[in-house]
FIKOLZA-1660 file (N, C-alpha, C; in steps of 0.1 Angstrom, whole numbers, plus 5000, padded with zeros to 4 digits):
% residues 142
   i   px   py   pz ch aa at
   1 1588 0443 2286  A  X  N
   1 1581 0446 2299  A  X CA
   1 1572 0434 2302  A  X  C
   2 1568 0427 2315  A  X  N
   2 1564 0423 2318  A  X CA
   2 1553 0425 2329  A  X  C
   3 1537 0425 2329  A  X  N
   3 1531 0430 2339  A  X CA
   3 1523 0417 2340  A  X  C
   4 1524 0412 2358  A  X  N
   4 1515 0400 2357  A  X CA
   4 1505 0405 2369  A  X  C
   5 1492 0395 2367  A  X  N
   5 1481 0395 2372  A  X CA
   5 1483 0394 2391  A  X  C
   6 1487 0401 2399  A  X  N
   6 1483 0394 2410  A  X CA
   6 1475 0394 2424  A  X  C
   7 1466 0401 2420  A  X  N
   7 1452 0397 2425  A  X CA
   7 1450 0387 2432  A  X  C
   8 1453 0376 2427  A  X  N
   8 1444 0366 2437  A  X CA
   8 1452 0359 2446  A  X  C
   9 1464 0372 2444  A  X  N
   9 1475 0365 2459  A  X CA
   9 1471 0373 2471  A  X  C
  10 1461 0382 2473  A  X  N
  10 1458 0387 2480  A  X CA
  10 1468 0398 2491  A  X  C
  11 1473 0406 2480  A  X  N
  11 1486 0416 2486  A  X CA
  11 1484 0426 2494  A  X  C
  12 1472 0429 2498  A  X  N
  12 1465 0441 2507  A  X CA
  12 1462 0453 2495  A  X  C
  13 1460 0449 2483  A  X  N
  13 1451 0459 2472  A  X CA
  13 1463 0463 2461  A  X  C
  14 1473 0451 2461  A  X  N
  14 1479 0453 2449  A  X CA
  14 1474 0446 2439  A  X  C
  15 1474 0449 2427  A  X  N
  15 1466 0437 2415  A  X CA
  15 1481 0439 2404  A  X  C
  16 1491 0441 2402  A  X  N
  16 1498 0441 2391  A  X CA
  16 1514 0439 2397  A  X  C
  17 1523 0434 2388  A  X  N
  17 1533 0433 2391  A  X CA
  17 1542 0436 2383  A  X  C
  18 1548 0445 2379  A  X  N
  18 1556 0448 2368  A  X CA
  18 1567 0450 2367  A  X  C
  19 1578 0444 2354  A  X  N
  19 1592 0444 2355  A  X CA
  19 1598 0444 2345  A  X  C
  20 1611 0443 2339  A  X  N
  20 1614 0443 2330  A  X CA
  20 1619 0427 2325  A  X  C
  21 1618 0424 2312  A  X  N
  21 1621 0412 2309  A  X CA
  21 1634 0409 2307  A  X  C
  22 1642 0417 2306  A  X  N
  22 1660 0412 2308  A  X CA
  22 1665 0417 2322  A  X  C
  23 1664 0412 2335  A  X  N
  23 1663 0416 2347  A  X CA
  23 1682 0425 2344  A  X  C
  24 1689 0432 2348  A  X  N
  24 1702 0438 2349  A  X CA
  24 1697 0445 2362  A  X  C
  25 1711 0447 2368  A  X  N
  25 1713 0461 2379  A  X CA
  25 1709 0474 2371  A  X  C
  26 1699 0475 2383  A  X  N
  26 1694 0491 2379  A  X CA
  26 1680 0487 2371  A  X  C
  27 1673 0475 2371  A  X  N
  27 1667 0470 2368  A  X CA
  27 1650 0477 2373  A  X  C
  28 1642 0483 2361  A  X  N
  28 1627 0492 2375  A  X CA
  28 1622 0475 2379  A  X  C
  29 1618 0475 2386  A  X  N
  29 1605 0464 2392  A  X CA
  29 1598 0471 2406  A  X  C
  30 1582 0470 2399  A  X  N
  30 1572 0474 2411  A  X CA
  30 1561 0471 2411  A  X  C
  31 1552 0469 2421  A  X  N
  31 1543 0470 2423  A  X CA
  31 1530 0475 2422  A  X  C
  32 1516 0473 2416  A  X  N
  32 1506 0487 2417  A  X CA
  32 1493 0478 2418  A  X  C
  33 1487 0488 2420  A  X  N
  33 1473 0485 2424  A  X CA
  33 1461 0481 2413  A  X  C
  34 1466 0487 2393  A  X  N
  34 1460 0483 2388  A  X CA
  34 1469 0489 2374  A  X  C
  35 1469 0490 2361  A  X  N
  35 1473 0490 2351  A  X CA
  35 1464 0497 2341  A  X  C
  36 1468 0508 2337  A  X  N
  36 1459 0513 2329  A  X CA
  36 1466 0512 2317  A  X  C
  37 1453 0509 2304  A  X  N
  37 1456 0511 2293  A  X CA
  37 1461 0523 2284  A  X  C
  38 1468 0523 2279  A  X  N
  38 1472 0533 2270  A  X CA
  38 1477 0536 2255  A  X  C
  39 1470 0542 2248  A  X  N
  39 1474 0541 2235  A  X CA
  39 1473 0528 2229  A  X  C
  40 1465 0522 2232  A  X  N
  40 1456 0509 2227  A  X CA
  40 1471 0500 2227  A  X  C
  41 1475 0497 2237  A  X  N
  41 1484 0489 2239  A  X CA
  41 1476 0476 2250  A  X  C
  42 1479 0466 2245  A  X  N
  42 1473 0455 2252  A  X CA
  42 1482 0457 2263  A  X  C
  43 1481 0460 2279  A  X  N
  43 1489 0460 2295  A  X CA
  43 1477 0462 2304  A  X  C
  44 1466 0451 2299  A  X  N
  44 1457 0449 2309  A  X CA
  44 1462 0442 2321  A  X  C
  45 1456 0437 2330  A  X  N
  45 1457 0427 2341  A  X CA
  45 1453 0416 2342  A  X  C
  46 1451 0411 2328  A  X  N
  46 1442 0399 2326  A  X CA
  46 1447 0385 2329  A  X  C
  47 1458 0386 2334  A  X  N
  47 1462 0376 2341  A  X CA
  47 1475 0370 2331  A  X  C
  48 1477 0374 2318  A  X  N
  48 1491 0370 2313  A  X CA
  48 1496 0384 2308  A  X  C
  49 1508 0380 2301  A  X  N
  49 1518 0396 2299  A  X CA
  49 1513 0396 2287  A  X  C
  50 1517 0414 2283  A  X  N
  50 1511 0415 2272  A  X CA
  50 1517 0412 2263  A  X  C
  51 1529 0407 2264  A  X  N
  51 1538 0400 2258  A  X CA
  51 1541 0385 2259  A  X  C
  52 1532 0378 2255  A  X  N
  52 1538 0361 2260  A  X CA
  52 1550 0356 2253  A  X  C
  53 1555 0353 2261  A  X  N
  53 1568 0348 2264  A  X CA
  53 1579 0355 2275  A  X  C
  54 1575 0372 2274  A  X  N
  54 1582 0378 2285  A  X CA
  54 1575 0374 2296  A  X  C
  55 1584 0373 2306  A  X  N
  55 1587 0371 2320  A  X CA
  55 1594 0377 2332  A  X  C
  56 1591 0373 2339  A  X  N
  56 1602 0379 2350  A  X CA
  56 1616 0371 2350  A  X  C
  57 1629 0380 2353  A  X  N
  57 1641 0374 2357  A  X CA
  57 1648 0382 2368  A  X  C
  58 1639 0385 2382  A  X  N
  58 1645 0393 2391  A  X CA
  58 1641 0385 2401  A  X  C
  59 1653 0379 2407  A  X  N
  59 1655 0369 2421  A  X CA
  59 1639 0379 2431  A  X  C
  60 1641 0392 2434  A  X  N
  60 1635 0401 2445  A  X CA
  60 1626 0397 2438  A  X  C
  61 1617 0391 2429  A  X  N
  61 1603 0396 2428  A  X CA
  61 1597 0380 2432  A  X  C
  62 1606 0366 2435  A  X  N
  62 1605 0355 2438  A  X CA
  62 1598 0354 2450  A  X  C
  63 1592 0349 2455  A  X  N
  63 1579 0347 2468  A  X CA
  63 1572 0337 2466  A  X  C
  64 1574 0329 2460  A  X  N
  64 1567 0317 2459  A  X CA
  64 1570 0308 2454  A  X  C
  65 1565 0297 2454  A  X  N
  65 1572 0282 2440  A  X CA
  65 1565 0284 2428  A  X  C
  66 1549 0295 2426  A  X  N
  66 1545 0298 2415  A  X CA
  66 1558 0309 2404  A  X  C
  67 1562 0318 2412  A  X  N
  67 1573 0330 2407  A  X CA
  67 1583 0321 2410  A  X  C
  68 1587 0318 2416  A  X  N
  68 1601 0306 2410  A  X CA
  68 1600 0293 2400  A  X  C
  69 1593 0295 2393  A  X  N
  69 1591 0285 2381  A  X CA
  69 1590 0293 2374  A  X  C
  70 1578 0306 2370  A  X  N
  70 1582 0314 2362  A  X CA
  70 1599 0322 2359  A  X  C
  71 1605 0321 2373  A  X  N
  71 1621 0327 2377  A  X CA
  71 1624 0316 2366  A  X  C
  72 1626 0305 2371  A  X  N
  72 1635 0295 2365  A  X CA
  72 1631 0296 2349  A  X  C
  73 1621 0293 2343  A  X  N
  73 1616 0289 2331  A  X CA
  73 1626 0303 2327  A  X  C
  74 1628 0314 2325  A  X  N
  74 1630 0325 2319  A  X CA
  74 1645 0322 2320  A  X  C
  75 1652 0318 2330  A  X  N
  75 1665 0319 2332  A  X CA
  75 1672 0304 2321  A  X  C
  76 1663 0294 2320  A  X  N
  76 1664 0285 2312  A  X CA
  76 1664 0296 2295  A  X  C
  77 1654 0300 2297  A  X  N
  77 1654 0309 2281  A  X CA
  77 1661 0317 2280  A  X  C
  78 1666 0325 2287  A  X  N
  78 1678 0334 2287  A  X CA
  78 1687 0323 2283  A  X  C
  79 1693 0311 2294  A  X  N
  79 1708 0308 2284  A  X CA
  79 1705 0301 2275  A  X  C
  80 1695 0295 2265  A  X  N
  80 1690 0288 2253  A  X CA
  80 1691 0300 2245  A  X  C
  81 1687 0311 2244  A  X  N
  81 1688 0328 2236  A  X CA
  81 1705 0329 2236  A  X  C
  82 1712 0332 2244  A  X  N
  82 1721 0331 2247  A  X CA
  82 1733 0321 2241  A  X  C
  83 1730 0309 2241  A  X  N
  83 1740 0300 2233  A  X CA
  83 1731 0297 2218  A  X  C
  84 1718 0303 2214  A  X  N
  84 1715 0306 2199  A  X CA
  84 1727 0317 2194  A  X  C
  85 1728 0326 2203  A  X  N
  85 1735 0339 2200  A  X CA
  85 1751 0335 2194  A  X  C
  86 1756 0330 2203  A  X  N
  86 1769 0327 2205  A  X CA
  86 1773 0314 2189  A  X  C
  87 1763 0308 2186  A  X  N
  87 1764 0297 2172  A  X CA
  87 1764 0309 2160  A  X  C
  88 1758 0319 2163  A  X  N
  88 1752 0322 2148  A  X CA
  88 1766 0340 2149  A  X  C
  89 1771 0346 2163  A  X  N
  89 1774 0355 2165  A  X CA
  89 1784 0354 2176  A  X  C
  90 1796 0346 2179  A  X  N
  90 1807 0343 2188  A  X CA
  90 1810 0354 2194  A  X  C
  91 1808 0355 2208  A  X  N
  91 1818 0366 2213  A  X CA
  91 1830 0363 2217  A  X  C
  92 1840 0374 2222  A  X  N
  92 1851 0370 2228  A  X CA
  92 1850 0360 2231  A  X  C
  93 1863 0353 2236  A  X  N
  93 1870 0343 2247  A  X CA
  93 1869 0348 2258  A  X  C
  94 1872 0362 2261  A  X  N
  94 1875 0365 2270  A  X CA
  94 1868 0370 2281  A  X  C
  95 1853 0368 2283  A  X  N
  95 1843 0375 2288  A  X CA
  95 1831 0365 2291  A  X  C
  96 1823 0370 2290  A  X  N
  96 1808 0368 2291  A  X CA
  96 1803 0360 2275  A  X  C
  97 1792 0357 2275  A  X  N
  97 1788 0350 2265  A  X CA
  97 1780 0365 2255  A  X  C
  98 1773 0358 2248  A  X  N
  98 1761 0370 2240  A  X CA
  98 1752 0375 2247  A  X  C
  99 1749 0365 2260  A  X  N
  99 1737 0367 2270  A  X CA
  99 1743 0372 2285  A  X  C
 100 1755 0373 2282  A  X  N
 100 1762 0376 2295  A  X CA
 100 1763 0369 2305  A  X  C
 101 1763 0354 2300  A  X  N
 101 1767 0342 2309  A  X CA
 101 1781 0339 2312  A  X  C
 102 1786 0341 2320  A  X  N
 102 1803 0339 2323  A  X CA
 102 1802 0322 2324  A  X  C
 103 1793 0316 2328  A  X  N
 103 1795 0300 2328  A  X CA
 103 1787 0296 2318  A  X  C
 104 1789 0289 2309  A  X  N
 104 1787 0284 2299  A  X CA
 104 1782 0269 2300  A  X  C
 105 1789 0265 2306  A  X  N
 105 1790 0245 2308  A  X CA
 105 1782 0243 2323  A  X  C
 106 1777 0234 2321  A  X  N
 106 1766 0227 2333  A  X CA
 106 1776 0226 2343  A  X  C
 107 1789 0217 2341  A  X  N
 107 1799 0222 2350  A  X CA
 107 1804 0238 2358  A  X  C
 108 1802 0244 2350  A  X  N
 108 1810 0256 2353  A  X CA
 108 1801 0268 2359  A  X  C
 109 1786 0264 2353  A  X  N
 109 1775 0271 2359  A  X CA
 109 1770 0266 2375  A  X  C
 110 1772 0249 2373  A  X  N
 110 1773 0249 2392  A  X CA
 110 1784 0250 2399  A  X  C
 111 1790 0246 2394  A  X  N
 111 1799 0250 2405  A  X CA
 111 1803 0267 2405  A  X  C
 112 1801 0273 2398  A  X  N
 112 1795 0286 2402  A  X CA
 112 1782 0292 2416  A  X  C
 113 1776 0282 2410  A  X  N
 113 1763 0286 2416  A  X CA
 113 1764 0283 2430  A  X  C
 114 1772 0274 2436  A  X  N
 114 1781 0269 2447  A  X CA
 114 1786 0271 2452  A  X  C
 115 1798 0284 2445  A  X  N
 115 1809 0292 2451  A  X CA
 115 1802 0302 2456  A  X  C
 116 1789 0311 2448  A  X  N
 116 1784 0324 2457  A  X CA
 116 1775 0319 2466  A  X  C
 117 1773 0302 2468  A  X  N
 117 1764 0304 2482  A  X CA
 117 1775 0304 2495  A  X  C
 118 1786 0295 2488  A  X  N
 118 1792 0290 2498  A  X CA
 118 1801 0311 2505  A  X  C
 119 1798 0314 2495  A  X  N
 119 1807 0329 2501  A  X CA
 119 1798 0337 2503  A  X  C
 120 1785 0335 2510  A  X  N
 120 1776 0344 2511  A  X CA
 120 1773 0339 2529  A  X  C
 121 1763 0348 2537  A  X  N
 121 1762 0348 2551  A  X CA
 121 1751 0341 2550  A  X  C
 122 1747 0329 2555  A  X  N
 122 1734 0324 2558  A  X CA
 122 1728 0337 2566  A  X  C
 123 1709 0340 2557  A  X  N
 123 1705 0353 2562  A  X CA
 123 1692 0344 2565  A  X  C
 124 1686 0336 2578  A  X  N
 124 1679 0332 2580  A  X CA
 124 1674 0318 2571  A  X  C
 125 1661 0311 2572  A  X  N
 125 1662 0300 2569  A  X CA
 125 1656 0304 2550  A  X  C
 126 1658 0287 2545  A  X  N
 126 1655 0290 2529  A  X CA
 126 1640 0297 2524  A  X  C
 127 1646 0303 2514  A  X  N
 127 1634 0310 2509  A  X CA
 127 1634 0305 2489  A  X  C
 128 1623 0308 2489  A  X  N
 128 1622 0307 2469  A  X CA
 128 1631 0317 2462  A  X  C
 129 1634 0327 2471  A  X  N
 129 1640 0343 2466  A  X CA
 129 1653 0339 2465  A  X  C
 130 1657 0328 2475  A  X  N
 130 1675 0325 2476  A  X CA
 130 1678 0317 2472  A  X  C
 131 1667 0306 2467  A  X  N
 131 1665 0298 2456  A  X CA
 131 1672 0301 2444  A  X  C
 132 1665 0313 2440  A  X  N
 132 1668 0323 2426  A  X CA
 132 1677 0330 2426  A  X  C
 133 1680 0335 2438  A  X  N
 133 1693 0341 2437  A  X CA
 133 1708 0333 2434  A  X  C
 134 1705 0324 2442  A  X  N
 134 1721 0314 2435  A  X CA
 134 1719 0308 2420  A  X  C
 135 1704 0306 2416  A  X  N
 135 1706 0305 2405  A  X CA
 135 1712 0313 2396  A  X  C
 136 1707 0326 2395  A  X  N
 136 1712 0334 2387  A  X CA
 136 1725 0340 2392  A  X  C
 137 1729 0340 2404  A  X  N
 137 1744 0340 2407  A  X CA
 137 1751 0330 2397  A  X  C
 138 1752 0319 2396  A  X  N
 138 1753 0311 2385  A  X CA
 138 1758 0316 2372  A  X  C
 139 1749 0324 2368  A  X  N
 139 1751 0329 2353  A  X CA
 139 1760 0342 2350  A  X  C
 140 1764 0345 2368  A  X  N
 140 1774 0361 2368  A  X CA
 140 1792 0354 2374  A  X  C
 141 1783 0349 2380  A  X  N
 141 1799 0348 2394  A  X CA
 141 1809 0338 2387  A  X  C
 142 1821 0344 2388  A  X  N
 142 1832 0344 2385  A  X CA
 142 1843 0331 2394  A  X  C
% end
């Protein structure tokens, strides 16, 4: 789990952001006004997760070039986790990787990433969110 500080983006009285750190469909991510402690678990709002190193990896939660660097940096550690996985624990041939990367090769991940823009509807002008979304299209599409 991931809960970041966001307060000083000035959301109309949201202060927290919270998500899960392996983003999948069906994935919670939301919103709140503040974070209560519980059970002496460090999920303050103190401006980092209470987990350092988790992050966000959900395109919807991107709104900025601050959250799309965090997007990116995580998506870089996902497929470095991912091809750790795959040296020490091979999956199929036939599928996805350990991390559930279907493109594997710098090749194969862009021009991925290229195929779901190019077969997608331009939906107004560019955003950071669509930014991250072909990225991580990248890592599914087929």
């Amino acid at each position: 789990m991931l809960i970041l500080d966001v307060r000083a983006r000035q959301l109309d009285g949201l202060g927290a952001w919270v998500t899960e750190f392996e983003a999948s469909h069906g994935s919670i991510s939301f919103w709140a006004r503040d974070v209560i402690d519980r059970d002496g678990l460090d999920v303050s709002t103190s401006g980092s997760p209470a987990n350092p190193g988790e992050q966000m990896m959900d395109p919807a939660a991107v709104f900025d070039r601050e959250t799309f660097l965090v997007f990116l940096r995580e998506l870089a550690k996902d497929r470095e986790i991912a091809a750790a996985r795959e040296r020490t624990r091979p999956s199929s041939s036939q599928g996805p990787d350990a991390g559930g990367w279907e493109n594997t090769s710098i090749e194969a991940y862009l021009a991925s990433c290229a195929a779901w823009a190019a077969d997608r509807p331009v939906a107004g002008p560019p955003s950071w969110r669509g930014f991250a979304e072909v990225l991580l299209a990248g890592k599914l599409y087929e």
